[in-house]
Structures are given as structure tokens and as C-alpha cells.
N, C-alpha and C positions, 0 to 999 in steps of 0.2 A: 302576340295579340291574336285571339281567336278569331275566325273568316267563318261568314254563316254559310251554312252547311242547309241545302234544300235538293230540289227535283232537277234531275240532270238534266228532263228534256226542258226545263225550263232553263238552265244557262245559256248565253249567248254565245258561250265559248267554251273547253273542254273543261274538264273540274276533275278533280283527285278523285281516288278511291283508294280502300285501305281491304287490302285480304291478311286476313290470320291463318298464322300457322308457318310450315319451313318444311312441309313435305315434299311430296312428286304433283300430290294435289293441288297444291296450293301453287308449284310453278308451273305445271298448265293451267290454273285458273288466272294467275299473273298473266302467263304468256296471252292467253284468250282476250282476257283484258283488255293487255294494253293496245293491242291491235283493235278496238273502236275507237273513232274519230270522235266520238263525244268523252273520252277521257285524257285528260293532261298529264296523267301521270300515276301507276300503281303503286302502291306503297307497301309492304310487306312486312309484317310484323312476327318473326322475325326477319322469316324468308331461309336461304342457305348459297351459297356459291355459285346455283345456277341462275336463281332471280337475280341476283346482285350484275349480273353479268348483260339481263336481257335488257331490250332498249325501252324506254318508258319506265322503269322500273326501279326503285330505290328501297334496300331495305332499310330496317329502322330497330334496334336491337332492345326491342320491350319483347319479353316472352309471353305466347299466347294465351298463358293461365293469369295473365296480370292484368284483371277485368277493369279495375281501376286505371290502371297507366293508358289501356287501349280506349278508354273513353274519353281520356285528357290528351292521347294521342289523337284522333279522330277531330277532336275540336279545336284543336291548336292547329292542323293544317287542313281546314277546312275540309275536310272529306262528304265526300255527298251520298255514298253508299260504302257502308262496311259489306264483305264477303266472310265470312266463319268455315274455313277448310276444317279442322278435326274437331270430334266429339266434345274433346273433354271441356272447354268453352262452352261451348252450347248445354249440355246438361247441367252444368253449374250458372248457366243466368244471364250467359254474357248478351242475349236479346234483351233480356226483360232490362238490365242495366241501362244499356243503350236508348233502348227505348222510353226510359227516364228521364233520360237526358236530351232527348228531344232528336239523337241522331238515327237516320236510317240502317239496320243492321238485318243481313237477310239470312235466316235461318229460324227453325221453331224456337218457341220458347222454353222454361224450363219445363213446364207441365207434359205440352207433349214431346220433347227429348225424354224422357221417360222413355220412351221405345225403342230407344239404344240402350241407358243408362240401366235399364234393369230389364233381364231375358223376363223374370221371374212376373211381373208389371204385365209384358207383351200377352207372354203363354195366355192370362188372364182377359185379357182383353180380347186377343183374337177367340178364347173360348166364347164369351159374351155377347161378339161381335158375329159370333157363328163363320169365320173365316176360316178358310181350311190351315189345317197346321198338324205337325205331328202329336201324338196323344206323349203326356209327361205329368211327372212329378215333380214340386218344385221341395227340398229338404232344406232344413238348418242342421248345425251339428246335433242336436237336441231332438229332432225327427228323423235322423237318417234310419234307417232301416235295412240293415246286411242282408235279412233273408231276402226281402222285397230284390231287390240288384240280384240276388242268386236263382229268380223263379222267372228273370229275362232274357230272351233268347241276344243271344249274341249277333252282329255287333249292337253295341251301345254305345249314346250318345251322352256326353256327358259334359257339362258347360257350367263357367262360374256366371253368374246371375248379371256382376256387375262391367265394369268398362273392364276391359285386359288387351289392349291393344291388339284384335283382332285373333288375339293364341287362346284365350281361354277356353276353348270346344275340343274336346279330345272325343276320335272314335273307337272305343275298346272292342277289342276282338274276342274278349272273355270277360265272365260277370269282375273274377277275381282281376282284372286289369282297369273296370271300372269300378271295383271298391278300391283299388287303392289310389287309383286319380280322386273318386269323390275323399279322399281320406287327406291328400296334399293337397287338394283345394281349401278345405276347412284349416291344415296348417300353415296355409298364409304363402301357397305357390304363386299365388294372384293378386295377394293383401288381402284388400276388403273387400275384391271384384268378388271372391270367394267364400264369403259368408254365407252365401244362400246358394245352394247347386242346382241346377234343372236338371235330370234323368229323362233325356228323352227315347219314343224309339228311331230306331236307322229307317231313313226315307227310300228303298229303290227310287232309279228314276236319271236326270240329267239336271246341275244346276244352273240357274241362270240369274244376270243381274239386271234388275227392270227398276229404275231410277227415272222419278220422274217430278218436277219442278211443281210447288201448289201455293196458293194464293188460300187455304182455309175451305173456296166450298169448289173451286175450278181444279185443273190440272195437267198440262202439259206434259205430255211424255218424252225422253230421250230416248238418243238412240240405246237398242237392245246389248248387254255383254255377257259375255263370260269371264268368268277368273278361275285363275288355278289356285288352291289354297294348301296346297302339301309342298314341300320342300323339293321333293325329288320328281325326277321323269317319270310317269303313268301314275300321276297319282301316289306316289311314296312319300314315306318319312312323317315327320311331325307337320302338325296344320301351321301355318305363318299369317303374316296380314296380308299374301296374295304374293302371286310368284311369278305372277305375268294377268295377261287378260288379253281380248280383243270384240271387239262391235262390225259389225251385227251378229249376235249369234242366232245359228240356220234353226235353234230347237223351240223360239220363239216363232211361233210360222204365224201368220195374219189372226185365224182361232183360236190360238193359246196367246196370242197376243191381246184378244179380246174378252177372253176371259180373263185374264191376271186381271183387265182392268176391271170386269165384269163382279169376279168372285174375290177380290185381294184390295185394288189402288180404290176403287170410288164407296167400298163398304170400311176402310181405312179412313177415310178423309171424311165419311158421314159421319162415323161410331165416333172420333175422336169429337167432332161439329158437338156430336149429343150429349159426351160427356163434359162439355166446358170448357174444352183447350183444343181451339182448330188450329189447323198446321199450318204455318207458311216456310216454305224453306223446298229444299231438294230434299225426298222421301226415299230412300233405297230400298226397295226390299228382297231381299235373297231368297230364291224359290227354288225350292226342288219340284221337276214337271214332271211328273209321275208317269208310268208307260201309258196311262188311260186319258192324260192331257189335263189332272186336276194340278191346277199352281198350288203346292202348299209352301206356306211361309216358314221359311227357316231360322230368318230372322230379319229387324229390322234395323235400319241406320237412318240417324236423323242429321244426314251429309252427304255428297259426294262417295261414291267407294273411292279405293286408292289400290290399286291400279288403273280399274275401270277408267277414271277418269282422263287419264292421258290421252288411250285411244278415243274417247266418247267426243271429246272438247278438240282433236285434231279431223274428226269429222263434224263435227258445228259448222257450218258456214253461216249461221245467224247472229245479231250482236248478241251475248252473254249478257250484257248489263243493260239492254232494254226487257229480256224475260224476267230479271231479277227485278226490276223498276214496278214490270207490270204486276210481279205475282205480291208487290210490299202493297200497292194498292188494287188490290183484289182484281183488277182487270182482266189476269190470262186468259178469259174468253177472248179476248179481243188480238190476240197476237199467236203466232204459230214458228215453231224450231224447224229451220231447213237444214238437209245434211246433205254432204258428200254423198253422192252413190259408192264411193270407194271403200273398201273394207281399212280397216285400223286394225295392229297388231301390237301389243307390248311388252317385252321382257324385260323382267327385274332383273337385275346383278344387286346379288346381296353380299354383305362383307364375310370375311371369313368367320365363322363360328354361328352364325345364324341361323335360330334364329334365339337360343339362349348366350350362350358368353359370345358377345359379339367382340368382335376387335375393332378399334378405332386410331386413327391416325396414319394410318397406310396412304401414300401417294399414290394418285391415281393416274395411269399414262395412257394417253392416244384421244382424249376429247376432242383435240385438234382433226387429230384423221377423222375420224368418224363426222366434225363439221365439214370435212372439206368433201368426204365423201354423199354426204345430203346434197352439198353443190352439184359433184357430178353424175349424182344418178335424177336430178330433179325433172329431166326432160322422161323420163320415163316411171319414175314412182317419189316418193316427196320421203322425208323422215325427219325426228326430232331427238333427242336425248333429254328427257326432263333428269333434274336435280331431283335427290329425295335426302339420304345423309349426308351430307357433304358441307365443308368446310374450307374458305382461303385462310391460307397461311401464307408469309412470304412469298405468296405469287403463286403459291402450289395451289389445287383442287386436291382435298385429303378427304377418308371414309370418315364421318363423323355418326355415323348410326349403323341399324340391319341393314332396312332397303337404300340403298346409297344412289342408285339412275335406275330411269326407267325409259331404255330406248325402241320408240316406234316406228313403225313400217306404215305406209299407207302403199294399197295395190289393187289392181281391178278384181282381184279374189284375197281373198284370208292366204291361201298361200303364196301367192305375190306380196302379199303383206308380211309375212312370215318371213321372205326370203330377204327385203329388205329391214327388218329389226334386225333379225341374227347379221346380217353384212356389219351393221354400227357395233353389236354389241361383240362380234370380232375383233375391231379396231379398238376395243379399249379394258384395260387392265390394271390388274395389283394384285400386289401377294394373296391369295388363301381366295379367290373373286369364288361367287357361287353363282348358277342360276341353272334353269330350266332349259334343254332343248329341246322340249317339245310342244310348246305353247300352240293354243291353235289344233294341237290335234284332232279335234273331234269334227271341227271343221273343215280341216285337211282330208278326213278321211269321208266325208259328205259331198265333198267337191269332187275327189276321186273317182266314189260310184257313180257320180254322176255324168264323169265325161263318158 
């Protein structure tokens, strides 16, 4: 029997909530969750190993693409607010369904998800919106143009149009290594993400991730990150979905932090108001800050980043699900995000072969250590291990994807933070394990000059 499903601050008593998804995002946005006292209980659709584990917290085995099951799920246990951790939901509708159906669901709708769902959409828009962005060409197989790619100075930016789980951006170091990426995009390296290529050019500069919570004409900003998005230490290898991250990052300074909103977030959230489709939801936008301090848009995401999120949401000290309550009825004026002053730190471990032939089912050892060690360094710096691929079997934690944990540091600097992730992601292991040791560097080495 279905249980009506209204406004949280209107229960007398805690009330469900339902997050989608079974990433790293979605079990720090579980974990954030369930720690307000106005919720009785998170529900996680599907979830993975780690959610399954945390307190408050029940997964529920509908997968996140099954818009129908998760609206019959929502209303069968009374849910008072859905959360939408990845993309692919949200571009395909899973607001506007929801909101069909009379239940609360916080993210954009399909119109404007459009701004993840197609690069080719963005470039457009931010041309029209007069936002800064890098100059590109968007081709189909039918317009590509060989010579055009041979008369671009190297590197080159080269991107499938549509969703590709955060790989589709490749940077060519020569014309000839960007016609044959644009060449295996069109043969289907991506599917359909690849039907349409954007040719952009290479941005000098530093990147940054400025996420920030919108209610359609208000906007709430998070705290500032960084991500690493190559595989390897300094920047090497192939691009991934993120390979660590941490908050605050030092390249956002007060100025650049006022223009992004100035020149990027509040002529985003107008231009979309003008075109018919205003945004509610959390707005990511990935900025390269150019040596002269202009934000240009790299691109956008209409979610959460992933990794970002871990460090972002372990420096939240505000409730999560009153800024989400307020931005579904337009209010965010009316409320404000407090944070930790302590720096957050987060390292991926990826499964072996990632971020193309991943391997899955590997036993993963030392989760244990790594909780016991959060115990006894808490008088001095805090930590967590969120779940990302991961699956129980007979009692095991097994790799069930690429990014499989994402464990964080919080410390009175970025590298006090640093020093605490690497300690957890130490204590824990499995065959072929990947990650980064260098996360944080650029903040490590800001902190340096400055003592």
C-alpha cells in the first residue's frame, strides 16, 4: 500500500528518502543523508557494498535506468524526496516522470540535462549565451573534414558529443592522432555518444570544479574542487571519470571565484530561464582558469561530479536535504551551505585494467584496517572510504567496476589531507589495484611556497 509522499519539513517525524544510482557519489550522498535527523531512512536504488553497510541505509535492487520501477519504488515506500546521483536518469526524464507522478525528485529536467547529454547542445548555447568557452567545431561522419584537423596546431581536443561515462574527451598531441580518435568515435568507440565529435582547441591554464545547487533563478554555491582526470601520476595516460579530487581548491581565489559566478553560473541559469527550460538540480561546470583569470567552460554536468563529491559532501556541515527541499521550491535565497574549514582529500583505487578491459570480481582486503584506522587517527584528522564498484558476495567486498573506493583525508591543509587518504588507501588491497600518488599536487606544491 502506498504512504503519501509530501514536504519533509512538514513531517512530524523522520520520513524516507530514495537516492539513485551505486556509485562513490551516491554513497557519500547516502552517507550525508542519512546523518539528518529529519530522515528515517535512505534507500538506494541500487546502491553497492558500501551503502548496503552504512547505518540508516537500505539498498533496494531496481537499477537506476528503470524510470518506471523507481517511481513505483518511491511510492510504495513513501519517499519524500528522490536524490538522482548519475547522468544517465536525468537526461533520459527521470524528473519530468517523477514529477508526473506527483513525487519530489531533485535534479533538472530533460530539457535542460541537455548540457551533459550533448557537448555539441552546450558549445551552442554557451556561443549564444556569449560564455566564455573554447572556440570548436561540432562534425557528423558526413561533415568531418581531414584537412580542417591537419591546419590545427597541436594539441587537440577531441570529444564524443554524447554521455560516455566521463572517457569520451581525448587530448591529441598531433593532427594525425586526432583524426584517428575522430575516426573511432564515428566507428562506434563510444556507440552513439559518438555520432557527433566536437574538435576543440587545447585551453592553457589550471582546471577547476565549481558545483553549485539551483533552484531555476537562485543559486547556492559548493564548496570549490579539483579532479585529476588522467590515469597516471603528473597528469599521464588516458582521461578516466576522475582519479582522485580534493576541496577547496587554492586556484579559485575570492576573484576568480567571482567571476565564474559573474561570467559562467548566473549567465547559465539566466540563458537557460530565457530559453524555456530553468534548471533545478546541482550544476557542475568544469573550468579551465586561464593564466589571465577568464573561467572558460570546459564543460558541463547536470549532477554531482564523482569524485568531487566525496571530498565536497565530507566538508558539508549543513543538512544536504534542507538545500535540496529549498532549491525544489525555489527558495535558496532563503538558506546558506556551511563548511568545514578543513581541507578534503580523495583517492580513487581503480580495478586492474582501467579504465578500458576492467577486471571484476577480485576480493578486496583491508576495509577493516583502514576503518579501524579512521578510529585512531580521529583525534587528529577524520577519514572515510566511500564504495564506488563494489559488490557482497558470501560475506566478501569484491571489484565490481573501474572506480571501485574512493578513500578520503580531511586535515588542516590539503596536504594533512593527502597524508590521511593515502594512510586508508595503504591499508587496503587486491590483485592488479591502480591509483594515483599524487593527488593534490598542485595544492601541495602552493602550500610549500608558501610556508
Amino acid at each position: 500500500m502506498s504512504r503519501e509522499a509530501g514536504r519533509i519539513s512538514d513531517k512530524s517525524s523522520p520520513v524516507p528518502i530514495l537516492i539513485v544510482g551505486s556509485g562513490g557519489r551516491e554513497h557519500a550522498l547516502a552517507w550525508k543523508c542519512a546523518a539528518s535527523a529529519r530522515v528515517s531512512e535512505v534507500i538506494v536504488a541500487p546502491g553497492n557494498a558500501g551503502t548496503a553497510a552504512e547505518p540508516k541505509v537500505r539498498n533496494v535492487n531496481v537499477p537506476a535506468e528503470d524510470i518506471p520501477a523507481l517511481v513505483a519504488l518511491a511510492r510504495s515506500e513513501g519517499v519524500a524526496l528522490t536524490i538522482v546521483g548519475p547522468e544517465g536518469p536525468l537526461v533520459c526524464g527521470i524528473v519530468d516522470a517523477f514529477a508526473a507522478a506527483g513525487l519530489k525528485c531533485f535534479g533538472p529536467r530533460k530539457a535542460p540535462a541537455q548540457l551533459e547529454g550533448s557537448k555539441a547542445f552546450t558549445k551552442e548555447f554557451l556561443r549564444r549565451h556569449r560564455i566564455p568557452t573554447a572556440s570548436s567545431i561540432t562534425v557528423t561522419r558526413d561533415t568531418f573534414d581531414l584537412e580542417y584537423l591537419r591546419r590545427q596546431r597541436a594539441p587537440i581536443v577531441v570529444k564524443a558529443s554524447g554521455l560516455a561515462a566521463g572517457k569520451g574527451v581525448v587530448i591529441a598531441s598531433s593532427s594525425d592522432e586526432a583524426i584517428a580518435t575522430v575516426q573511432a568515435m564515428f566507428a562506434g568507440k563510444f556507440g552513439d555518444a559518438g555520432r557527433e565529435v566536437v574538435i576543440e582547441e587545447f585551453l592553457p591554464g589550471e582546471e577547476a570544479s565549481f558545483i553549485v545547487v539551483a533552484d531555476g533563478r537562485h543559486v547556492v554555491p559548493l564548496a570549490t574542487s579539483q579532479d585529476h582526470k588522467r590515469l597516471r601520476d603528473g597528469d599521464q595516460g588516458p582521461n578516466t571519470g576522475g582519479m582522485g579530487a580534493y576541496s577547496p581548491a587554492p586556484v579559485v581565489t575570492p576573484e576568480i571565484h567571482a567571476r565564474i559566478m559573474r561570467e559562467v553560473i548566473e549567465p547559465t541559469i539566466d540563458g537557460l530561464a530565457a530559453d524555456g527550460m530553468p534548471y533545478t538540480g546541482f550544476l557542475y561546470a568544469g573550468l579551465m582558469i586561464a593564466p589571465d583569470g577568464t573561467p572558460n567552460v570546459i564543460e558541463f554536468n547536470c549532477r554531482l561530479g564523482d569524485p568531487e563529491t566525496q571530498p565536497i559532501l565530507m566538508r558539508l556541515k549543513s543538512d544536504l536535504t534542507v538545500l535540496c527541499e529549498a532549491a525544489l521550491e525555489g527558495r535558496l535565497n532563503t538558506v546558506q551551505a556551511e563548511w568545514d574549514p578543513r581541507a578534503a582529500l580523495g583517492v580513487v583505487m581503480a580495478a586492474a585494467g582501467y579504465p578500458d578491459n576492467v577486471r571484476k570480481g577480485d576480493s578486496i582486503e583491508g576495509l577493516d584496517r583502514a576503518a579501524r584506522l579512521v578510529d585512531d587517527l580521529s583525534n587528529k584528522g577524520a577519514g572515510k572510504v566511500f564504495h564506488a564498484g563494489t559488490r557482497l558476495e558470501s560475506g566478501k567486498v569484491l571489484t565490481n567496476g573501474g572506480r571501485v573506493l574512493c578513500a578520503v583525508g580531511l586535515g588542516a591543509s590539503v596536504s594533512d589531507a593527502q597524508r590521511e587518504a593515502y594512510a586508508l588507501v595503504e591499508a587496503i588491497s587486491w590483485p592488479g589495484v591502480q591509483y594515483r600518488r599524487d593527488i593534490g599536487y598542485r595544492a601541495v606544491l602552493r602550500e610549500s611556497h608558501a610556508v
